[in-house]
N, C-alpha and C positions, 0 to 999 in steps of 0.2 A: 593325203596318201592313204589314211582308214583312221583308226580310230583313235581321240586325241585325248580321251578319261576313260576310263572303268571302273565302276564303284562296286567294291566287291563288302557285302555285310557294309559296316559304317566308315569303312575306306576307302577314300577316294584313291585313283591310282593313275598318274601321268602314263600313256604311252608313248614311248618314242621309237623310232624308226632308226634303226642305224647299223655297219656293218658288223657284223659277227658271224667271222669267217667258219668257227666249228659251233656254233650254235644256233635255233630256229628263235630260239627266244631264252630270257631268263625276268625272274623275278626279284626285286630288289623289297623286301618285308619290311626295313628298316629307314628306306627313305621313298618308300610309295610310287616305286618307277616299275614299270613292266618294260620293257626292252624286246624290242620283236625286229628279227633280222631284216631290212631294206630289200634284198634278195631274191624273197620266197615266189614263189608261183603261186596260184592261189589256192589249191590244196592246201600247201605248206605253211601257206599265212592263216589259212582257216584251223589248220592243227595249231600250230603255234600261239595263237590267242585261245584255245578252248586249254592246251597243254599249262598255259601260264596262268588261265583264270582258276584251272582245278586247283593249282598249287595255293591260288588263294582264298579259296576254297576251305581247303584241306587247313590252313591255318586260321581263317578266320573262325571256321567252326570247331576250331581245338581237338582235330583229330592227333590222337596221342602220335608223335613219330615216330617211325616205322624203317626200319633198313629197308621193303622196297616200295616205297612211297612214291619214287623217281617209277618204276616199272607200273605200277596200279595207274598211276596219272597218265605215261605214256599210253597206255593199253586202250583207259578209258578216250582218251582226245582219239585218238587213230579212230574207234569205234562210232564216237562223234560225229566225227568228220566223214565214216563211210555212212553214216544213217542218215546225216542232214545230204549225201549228195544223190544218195539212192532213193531218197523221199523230198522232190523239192518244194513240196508243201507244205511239208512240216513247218518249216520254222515260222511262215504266213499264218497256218493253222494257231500256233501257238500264242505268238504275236494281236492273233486276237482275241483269244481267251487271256491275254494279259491284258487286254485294253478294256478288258470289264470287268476286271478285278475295282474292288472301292482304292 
């Protein structure tokens, strides 16, 4: 159905697939699950993994907590998601400047 690990920094991360009737996804810190709603269209699958990955992100790199940390990550994923649809080269582009990386 998409994507079955995400290794975020030295965290490995289960995804799972499954209903979550008022949310697109959430992230689980504490037992390495990201949770991404069964549902989505594929816009909303595409926010939903870039929304849960910033979250892990934002923790794996010890960004201090923040009261709007939920609104910055939202903001960014949406952003995401309109530049990776509005440029669909990018992510090919980038994909191989990562494959000649050492």
């Amino acid at each position: 159905m998409g994507l079955a690990h995400l290794k975020i920094g030295q965290a490995h991360y289960l995804v799972e697939y499954k209903e979550l009737p008022t949310l697109y996804g959430q992230i689980r810190l504490d037992s390495r699950r990201i949770e991404l709603a069964d549902d989505l269209d594929d816009e909303e699958a595409i926010y939903g993994v870039l929304h849960e990955t910033l979250h892990g992100i934002w923790h794996h790199r010890r960004v201090p907590a923040r009261p709007r940390e939920e609104r910055v990550v939202t903001e960014l994923a949406w952003g995401l998601t309109a530049v990776f649809r509005d440029n669909p080269g990018l992510l090919k582009h980038l994909e191989g400047l990562l494959s000649e990386l050492p």
